[in-house]
DSSP file (Angstrom, degrees, kcal/mol; ACC not computed):
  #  RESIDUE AA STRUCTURE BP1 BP2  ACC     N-H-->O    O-->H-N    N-H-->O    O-->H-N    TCO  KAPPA ALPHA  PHI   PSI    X-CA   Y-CA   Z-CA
    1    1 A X              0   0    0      0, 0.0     3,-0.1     0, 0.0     0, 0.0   0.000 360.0 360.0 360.0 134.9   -3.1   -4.1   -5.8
    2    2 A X        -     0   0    0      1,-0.1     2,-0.2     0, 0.0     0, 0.0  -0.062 360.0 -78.2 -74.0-168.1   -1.6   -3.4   -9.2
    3    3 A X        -     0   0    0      2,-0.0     2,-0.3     1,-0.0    -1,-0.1  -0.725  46.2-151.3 -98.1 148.9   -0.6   -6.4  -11.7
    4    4 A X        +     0   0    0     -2,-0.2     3,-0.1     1,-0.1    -1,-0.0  -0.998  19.3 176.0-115.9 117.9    2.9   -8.0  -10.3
    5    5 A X        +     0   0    0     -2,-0.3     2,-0.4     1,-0.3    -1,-0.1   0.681  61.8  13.5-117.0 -19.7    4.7   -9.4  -13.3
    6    6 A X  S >> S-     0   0    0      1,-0.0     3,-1.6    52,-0.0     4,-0.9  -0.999  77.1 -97.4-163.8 172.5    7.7  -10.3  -11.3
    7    7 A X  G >4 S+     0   0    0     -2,-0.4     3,-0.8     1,-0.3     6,-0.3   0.733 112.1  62.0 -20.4 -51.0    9.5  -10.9   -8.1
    8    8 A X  G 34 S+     0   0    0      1,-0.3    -1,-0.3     3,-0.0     5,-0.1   0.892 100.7  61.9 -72.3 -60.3   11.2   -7.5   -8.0
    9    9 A X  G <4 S+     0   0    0     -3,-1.6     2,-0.4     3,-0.1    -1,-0.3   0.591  73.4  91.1  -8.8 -40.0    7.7   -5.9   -7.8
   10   10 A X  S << S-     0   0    0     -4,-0.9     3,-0.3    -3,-0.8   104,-0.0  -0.733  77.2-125.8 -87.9 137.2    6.0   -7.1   -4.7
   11   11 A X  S >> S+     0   0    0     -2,-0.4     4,-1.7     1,-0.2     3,-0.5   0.496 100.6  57.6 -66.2 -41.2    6.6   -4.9   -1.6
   12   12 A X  H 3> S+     0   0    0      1,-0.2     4,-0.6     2,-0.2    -1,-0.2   0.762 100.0  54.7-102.4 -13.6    7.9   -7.3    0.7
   13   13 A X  H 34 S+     0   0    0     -3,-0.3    -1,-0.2    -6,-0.3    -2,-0.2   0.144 103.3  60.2 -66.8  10.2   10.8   -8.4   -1.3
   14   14 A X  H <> S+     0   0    0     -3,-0.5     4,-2.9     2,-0.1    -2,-0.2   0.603 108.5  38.5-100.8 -61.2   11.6   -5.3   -1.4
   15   15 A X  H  X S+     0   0    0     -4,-1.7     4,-0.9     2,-0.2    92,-0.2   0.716 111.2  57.2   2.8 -77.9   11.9   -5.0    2.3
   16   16 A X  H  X S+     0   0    0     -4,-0.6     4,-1.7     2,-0.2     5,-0.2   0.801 102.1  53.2 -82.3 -46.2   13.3   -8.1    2.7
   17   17 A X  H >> S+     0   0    0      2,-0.3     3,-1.8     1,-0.2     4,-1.1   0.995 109.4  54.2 -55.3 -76.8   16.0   -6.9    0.3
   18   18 A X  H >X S+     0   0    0     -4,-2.9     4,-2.6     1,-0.2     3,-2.6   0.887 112.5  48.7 -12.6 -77.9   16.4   -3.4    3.1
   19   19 A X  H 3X S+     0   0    0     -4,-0.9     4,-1.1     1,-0.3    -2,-0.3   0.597 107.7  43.8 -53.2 -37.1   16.9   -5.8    5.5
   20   20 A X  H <X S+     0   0    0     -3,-1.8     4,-0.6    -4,-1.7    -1,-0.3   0.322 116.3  52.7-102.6  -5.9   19.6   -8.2    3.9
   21   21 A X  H <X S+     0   0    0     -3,-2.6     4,-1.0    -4,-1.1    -2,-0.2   0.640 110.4  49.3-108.6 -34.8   21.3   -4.8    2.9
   22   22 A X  H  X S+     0   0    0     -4,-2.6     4,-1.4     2,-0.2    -2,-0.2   0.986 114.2  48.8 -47.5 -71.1   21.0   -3.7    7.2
   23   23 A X  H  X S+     0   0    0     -4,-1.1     4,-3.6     1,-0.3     5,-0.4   0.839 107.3  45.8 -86.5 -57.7   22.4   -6.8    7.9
   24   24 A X  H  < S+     0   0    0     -4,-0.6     4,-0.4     2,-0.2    -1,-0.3   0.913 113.2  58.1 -67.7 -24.4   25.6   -6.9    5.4
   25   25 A X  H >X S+     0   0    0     -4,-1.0     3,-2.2     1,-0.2     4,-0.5   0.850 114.1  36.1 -57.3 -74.8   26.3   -2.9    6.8
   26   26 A X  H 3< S+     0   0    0     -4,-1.4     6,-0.2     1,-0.3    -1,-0.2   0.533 114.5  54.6 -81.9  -2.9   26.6   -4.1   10.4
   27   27 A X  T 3< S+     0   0    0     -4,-3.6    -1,-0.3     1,-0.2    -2,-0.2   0.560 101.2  60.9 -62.7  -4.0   28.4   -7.6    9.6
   28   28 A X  T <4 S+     0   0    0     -3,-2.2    -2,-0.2    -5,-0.4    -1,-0.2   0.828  87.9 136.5 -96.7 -18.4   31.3   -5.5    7.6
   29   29 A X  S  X S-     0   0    0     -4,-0.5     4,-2.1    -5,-0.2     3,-0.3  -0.085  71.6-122.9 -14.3 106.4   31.7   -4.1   11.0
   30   30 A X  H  > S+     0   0    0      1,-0.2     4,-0.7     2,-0.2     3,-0.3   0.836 112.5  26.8 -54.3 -62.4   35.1   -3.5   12.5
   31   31 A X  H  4 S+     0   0    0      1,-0.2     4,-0.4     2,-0.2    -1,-0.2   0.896 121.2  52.9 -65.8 -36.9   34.3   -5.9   15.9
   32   32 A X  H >4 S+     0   0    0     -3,-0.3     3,-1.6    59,-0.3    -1,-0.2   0.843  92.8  77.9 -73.6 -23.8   31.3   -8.5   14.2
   33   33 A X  H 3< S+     0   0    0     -4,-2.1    -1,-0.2    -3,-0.3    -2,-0.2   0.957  91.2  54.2 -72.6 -38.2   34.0   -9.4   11.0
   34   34 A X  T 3< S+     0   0    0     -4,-0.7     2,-1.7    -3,-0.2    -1,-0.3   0.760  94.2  68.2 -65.5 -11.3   35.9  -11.9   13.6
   35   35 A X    <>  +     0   0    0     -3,-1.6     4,-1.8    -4,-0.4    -1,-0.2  -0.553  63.5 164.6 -87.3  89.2   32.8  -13.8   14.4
   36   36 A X  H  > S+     0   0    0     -2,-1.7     4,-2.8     2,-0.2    -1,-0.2   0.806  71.2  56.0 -91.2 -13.7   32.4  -15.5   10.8
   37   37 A X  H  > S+     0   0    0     -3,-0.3     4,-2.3     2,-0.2    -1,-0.2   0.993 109.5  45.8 -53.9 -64.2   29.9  -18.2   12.0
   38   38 A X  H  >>S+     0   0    0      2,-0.3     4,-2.8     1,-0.2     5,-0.5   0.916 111.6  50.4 -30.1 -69.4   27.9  -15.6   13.2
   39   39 A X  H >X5S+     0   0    0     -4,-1.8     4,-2.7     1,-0.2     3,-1.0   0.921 111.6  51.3 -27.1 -76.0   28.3  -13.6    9.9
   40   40 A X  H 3X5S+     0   0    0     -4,-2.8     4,-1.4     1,-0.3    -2,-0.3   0.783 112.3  45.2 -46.5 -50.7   27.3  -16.9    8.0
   41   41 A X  H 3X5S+     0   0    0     -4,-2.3     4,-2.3     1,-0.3    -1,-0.3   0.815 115.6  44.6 -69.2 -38.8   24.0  -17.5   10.1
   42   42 A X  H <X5S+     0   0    0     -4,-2.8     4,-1.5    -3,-1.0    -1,-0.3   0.787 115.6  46.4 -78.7 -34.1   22.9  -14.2   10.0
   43   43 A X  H  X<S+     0   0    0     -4,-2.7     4,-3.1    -5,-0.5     5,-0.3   0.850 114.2  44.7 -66.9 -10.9   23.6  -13.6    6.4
   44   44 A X  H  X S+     0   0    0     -4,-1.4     4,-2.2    -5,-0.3     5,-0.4   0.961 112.1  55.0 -99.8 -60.3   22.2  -16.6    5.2
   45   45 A X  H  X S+     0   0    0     -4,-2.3     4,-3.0    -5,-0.2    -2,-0.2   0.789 110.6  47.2 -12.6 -76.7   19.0  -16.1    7.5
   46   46 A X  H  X S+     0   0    0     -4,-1.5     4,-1.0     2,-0.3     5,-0.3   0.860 114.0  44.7 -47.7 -73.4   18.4  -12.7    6.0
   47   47 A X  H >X S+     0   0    0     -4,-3.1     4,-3.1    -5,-0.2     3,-0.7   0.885 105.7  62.1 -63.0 -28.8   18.8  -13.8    2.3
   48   48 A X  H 3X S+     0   0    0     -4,-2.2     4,-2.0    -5,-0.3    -2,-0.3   0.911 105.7  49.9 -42.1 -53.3   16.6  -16.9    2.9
   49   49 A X  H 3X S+     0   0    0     -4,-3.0     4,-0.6    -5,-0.4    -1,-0.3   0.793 116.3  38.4 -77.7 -13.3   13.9  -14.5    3.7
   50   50 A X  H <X S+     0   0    0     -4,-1.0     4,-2.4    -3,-0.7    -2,-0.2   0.751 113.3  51.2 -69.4 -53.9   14.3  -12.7    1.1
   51   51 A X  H >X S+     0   0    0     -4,-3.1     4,-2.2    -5,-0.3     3,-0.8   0.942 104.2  65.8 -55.7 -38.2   15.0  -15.4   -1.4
   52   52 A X  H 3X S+     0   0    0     -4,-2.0     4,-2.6    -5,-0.3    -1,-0.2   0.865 106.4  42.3 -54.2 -42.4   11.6  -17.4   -0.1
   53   53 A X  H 3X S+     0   0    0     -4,-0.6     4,-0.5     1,-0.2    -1,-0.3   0.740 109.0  50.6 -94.6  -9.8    9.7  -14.9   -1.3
   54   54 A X  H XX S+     0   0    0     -4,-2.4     3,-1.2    -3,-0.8     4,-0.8   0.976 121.3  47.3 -89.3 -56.4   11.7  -14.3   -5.0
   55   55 A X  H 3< S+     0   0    0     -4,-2.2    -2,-0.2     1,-0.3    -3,-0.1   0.918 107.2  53.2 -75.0 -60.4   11.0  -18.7   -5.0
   56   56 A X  H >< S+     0   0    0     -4,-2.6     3,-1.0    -5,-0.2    -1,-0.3   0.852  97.0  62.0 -54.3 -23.7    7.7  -18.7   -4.1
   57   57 A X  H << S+     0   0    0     -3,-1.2     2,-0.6    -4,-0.5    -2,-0.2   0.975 101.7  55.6 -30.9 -71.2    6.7  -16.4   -6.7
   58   58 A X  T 3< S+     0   0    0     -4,-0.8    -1,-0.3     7,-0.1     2,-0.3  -0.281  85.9 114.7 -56.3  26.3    7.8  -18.9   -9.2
   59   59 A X  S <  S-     0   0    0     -3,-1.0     6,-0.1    -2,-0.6     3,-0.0  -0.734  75.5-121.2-119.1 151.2    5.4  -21.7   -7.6
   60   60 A X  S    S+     0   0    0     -2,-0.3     2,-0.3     1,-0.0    -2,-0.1   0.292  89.1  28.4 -89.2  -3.3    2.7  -23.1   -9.5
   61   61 A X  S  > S-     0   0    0     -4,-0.0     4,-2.0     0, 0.0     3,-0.3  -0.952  75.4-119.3-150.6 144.5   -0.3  -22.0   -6.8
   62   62 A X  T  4 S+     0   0    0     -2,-0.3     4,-0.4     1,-0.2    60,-0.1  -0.010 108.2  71.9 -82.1  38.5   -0.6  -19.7   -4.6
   63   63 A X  T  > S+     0   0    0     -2,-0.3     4,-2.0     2,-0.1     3,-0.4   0.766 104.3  40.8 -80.7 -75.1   -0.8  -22.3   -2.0
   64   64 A X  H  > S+     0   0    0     -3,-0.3     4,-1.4     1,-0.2    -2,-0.2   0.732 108.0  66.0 -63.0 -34.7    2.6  -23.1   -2.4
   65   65 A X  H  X S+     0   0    0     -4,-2.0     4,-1.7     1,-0.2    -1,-0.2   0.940 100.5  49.7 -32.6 -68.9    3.1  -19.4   -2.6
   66   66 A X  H  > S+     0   0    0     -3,-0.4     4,-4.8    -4,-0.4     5,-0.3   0.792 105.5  52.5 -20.5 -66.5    2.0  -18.9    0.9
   67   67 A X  H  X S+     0   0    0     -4,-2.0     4,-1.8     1,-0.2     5,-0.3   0.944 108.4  55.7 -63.5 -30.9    4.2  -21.6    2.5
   68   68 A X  H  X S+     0   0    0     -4,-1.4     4,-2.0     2,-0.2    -2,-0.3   0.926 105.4  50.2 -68.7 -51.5    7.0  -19.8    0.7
   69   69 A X  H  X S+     0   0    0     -4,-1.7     4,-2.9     2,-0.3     5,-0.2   0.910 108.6  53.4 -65.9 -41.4    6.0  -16.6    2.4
   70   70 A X  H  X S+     0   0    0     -4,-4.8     4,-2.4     1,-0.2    -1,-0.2   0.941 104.7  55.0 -68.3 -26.6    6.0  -18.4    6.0
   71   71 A X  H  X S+     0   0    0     -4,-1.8     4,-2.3    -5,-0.3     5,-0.5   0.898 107.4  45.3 -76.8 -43.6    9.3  -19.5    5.4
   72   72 A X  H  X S+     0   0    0     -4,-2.0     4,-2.5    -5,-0.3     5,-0.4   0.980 113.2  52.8 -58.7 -47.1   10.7  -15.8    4.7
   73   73 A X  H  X S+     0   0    0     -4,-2.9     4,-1.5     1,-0.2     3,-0.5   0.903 114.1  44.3 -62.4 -60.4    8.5  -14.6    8.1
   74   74 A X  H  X S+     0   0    0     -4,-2.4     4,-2.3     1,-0.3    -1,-0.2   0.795 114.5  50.2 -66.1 -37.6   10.6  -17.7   10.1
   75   75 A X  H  X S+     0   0    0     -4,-2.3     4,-4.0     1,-0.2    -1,-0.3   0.992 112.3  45.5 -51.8 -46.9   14.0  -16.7    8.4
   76   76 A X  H  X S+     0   0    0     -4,-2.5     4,-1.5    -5,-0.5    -2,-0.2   0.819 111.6  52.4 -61.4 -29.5   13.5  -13.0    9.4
   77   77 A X  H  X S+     0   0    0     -4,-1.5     4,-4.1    -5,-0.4    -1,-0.3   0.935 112.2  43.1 -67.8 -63.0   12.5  -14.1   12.8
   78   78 A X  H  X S+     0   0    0     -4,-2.3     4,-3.5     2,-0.2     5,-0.4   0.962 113.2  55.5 -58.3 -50.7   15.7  -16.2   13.1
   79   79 A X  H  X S+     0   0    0     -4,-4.0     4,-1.6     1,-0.2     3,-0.4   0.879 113.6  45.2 -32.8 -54.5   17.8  -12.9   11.3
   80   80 A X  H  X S+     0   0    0     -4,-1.5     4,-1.6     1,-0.3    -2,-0.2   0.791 107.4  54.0-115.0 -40.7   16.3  -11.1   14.0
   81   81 A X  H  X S+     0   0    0     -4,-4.1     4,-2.4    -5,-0.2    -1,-0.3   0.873 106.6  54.0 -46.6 -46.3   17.2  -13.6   16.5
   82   82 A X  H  X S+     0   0    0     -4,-3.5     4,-1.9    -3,-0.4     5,-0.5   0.910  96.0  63.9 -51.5 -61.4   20.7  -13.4   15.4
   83   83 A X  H  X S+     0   0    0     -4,-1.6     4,-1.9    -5,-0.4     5,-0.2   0.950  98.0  58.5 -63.8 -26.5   21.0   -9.7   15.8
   84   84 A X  H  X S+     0   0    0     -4,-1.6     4,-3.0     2,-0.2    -1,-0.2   0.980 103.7  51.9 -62.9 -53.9   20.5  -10.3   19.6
   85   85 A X  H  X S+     0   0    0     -4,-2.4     4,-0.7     2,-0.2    -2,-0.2   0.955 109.4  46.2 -28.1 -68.4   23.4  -12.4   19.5
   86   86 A X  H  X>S+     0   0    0     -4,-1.9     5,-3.7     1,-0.2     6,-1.1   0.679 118.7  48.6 -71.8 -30.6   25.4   -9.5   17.7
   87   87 A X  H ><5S+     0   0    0     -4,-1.9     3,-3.4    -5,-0.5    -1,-0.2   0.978 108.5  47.2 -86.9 -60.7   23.8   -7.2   20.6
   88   88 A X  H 3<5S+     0   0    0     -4,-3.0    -2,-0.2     1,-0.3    -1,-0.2   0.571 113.5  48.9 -43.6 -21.5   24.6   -9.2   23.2
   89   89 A X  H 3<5S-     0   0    0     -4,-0.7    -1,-0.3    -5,-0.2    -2,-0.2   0.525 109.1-126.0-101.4 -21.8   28.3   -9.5   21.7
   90   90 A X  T <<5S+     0   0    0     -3,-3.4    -3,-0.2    -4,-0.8    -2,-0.2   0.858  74.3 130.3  69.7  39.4   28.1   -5.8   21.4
   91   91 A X  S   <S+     0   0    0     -5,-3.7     2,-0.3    -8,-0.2   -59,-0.3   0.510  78.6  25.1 -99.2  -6.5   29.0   -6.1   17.7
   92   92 A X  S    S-     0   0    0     -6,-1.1     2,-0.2    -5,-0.2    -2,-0.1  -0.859  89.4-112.8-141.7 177.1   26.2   -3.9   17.0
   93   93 A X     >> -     0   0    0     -2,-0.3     4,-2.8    -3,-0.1     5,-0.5  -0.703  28.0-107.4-123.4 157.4   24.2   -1.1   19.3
   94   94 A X  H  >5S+     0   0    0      1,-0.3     4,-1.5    -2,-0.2     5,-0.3   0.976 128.5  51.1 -58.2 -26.7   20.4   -0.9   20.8
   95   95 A X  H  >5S+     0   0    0      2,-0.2     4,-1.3     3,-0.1     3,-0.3   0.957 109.0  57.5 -80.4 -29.0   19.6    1.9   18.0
   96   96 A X  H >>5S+     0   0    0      1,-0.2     4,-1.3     2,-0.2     3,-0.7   0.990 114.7  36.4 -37.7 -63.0   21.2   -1.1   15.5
   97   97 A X  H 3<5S+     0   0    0     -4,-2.8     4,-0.5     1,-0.3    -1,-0.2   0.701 109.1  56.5 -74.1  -9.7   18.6   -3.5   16.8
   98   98 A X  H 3X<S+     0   0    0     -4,-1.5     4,-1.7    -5,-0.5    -1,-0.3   0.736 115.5  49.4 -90.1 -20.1   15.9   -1.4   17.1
   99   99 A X  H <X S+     0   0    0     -4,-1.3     4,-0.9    -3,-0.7    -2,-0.2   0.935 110.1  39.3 -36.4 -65.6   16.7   -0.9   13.6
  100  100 A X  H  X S+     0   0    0     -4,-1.3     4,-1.1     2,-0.2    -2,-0.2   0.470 114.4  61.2 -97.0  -4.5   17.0   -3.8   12.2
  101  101 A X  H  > S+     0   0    0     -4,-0.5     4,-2.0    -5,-0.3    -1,-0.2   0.804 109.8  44.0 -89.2 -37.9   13.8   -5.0   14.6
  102  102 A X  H  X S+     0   0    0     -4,-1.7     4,-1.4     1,-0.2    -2,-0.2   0.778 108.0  53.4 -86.5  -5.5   11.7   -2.5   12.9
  103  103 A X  H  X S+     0   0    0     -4,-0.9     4,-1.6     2,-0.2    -1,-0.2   0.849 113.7  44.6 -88.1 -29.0   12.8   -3.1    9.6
  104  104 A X  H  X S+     0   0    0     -4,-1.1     4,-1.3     2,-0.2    -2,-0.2   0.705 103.8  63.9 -66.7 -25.0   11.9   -6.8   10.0
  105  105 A X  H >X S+     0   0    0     -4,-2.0     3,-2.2     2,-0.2     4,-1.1   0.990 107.1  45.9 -61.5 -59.0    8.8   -5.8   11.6
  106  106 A X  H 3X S+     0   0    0     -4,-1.4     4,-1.6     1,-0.3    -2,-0.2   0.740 105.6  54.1 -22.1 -55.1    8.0   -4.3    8.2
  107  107 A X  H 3X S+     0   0    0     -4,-1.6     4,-1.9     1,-0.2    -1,-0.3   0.937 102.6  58.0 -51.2 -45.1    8.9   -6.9    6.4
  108  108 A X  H <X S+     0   0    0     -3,-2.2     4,-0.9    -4,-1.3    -2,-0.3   0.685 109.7  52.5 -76.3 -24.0    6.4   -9.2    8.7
  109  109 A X  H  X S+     0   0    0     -4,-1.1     4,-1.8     2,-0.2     5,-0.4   0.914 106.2  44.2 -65.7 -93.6    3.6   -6.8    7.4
  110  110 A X  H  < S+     0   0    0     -4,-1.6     4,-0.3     2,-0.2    -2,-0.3   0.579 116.3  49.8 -30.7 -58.0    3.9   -6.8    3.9
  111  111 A X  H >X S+     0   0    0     -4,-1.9     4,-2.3     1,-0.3     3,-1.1   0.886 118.5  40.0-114.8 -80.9    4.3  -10.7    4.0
  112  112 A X  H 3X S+     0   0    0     -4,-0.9     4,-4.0     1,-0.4    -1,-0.3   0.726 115.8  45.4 -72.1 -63.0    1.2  -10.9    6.2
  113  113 A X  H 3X S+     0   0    0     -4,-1.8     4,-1.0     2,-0.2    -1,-0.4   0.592 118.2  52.8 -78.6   0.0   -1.0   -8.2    4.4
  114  114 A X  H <> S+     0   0    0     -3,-1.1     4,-1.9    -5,-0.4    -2,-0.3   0.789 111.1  42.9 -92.4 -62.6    0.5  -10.3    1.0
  115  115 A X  H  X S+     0   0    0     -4,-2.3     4,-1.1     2,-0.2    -2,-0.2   0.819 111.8  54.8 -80.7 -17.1   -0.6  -13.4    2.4
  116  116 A X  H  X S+     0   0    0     -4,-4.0     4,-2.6     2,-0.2    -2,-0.2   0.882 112.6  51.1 -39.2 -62.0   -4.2  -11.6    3.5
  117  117 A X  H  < S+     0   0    0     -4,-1.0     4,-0.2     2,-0.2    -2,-0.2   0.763 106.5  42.2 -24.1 -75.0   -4.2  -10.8    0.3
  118  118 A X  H >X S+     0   0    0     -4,-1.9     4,-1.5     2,-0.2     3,-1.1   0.907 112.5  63.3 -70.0 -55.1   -3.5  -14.3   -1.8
  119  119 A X  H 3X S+     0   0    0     -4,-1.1     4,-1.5     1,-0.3    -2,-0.2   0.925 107.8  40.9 -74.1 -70.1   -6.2  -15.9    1.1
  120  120 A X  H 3< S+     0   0    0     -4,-2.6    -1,-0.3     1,-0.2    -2,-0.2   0.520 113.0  51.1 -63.0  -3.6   -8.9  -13.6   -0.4
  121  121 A X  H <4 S+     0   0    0     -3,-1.1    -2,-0.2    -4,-0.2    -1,-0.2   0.944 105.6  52.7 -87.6 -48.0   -8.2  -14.0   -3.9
  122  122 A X  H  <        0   0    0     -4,-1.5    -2,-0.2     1,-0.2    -3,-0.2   0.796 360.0 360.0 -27.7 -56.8   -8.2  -18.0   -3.6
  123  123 A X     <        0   0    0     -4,-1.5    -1,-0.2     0, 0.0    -3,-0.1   0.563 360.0 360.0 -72.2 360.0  -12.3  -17.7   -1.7
């Protein structure tokens, strides 16, 4: 892995960022803009995982790093949780969620192989 001097660098903020960009297309959506709870949970889900991983950066161990990285996998989980709502509401479509399922899956890689990663550097 090459040297990562800041947030914007790392591969799964990068992702996560896809993902929070997925998320605002199919909220701006003609049928999903009346649900604005919905909106709120999912957006705020979606940047949370993103944002976890820009915060943890900024942590003083990669301990703390780590926990910051589980909290982005649990937002995206919940994002993703959300979009079944949105399916279910028919505010989005099964190739949306298989969308927005594989992009999260991604995300859940990079985080993982990130925190793989941090785990062997620590031994």
């Amino acid at each position: 892995m090459g040297t990562v001097r800041r947030f914007e660098d790392l591969e799964c903020w990068q992702e996560a960022r896809k993902l929070v960009g997925l998320i605002y297309s199919f909220t701006q959506k003609k049928g999903f803009k009346s649900d604005f709870e919905l909106i709120s949970q999912i957006r705020r889900s979606a940047v949370s995982g993103m944002a976890n991983i820009a915060e943890g950066f900024h942590r003083n161990s990669n301990k703390d790093f780590m926990k910051f990285l589980d909290y982005s996998r649990a937002s995206i989980a919940e994002t993703v949780s959300h979009c079944y709502v949105a399916l279910d509401q028919k505010y989005i479509t099964e190739p949306e969620m298989h969308q927005a399922k594989e992009q999260a899956e991604l995300v859940w890689k990079k985080i993982n192989n990130f925190i793989t990663y941090l785990n062997k550097k620590a031994n």
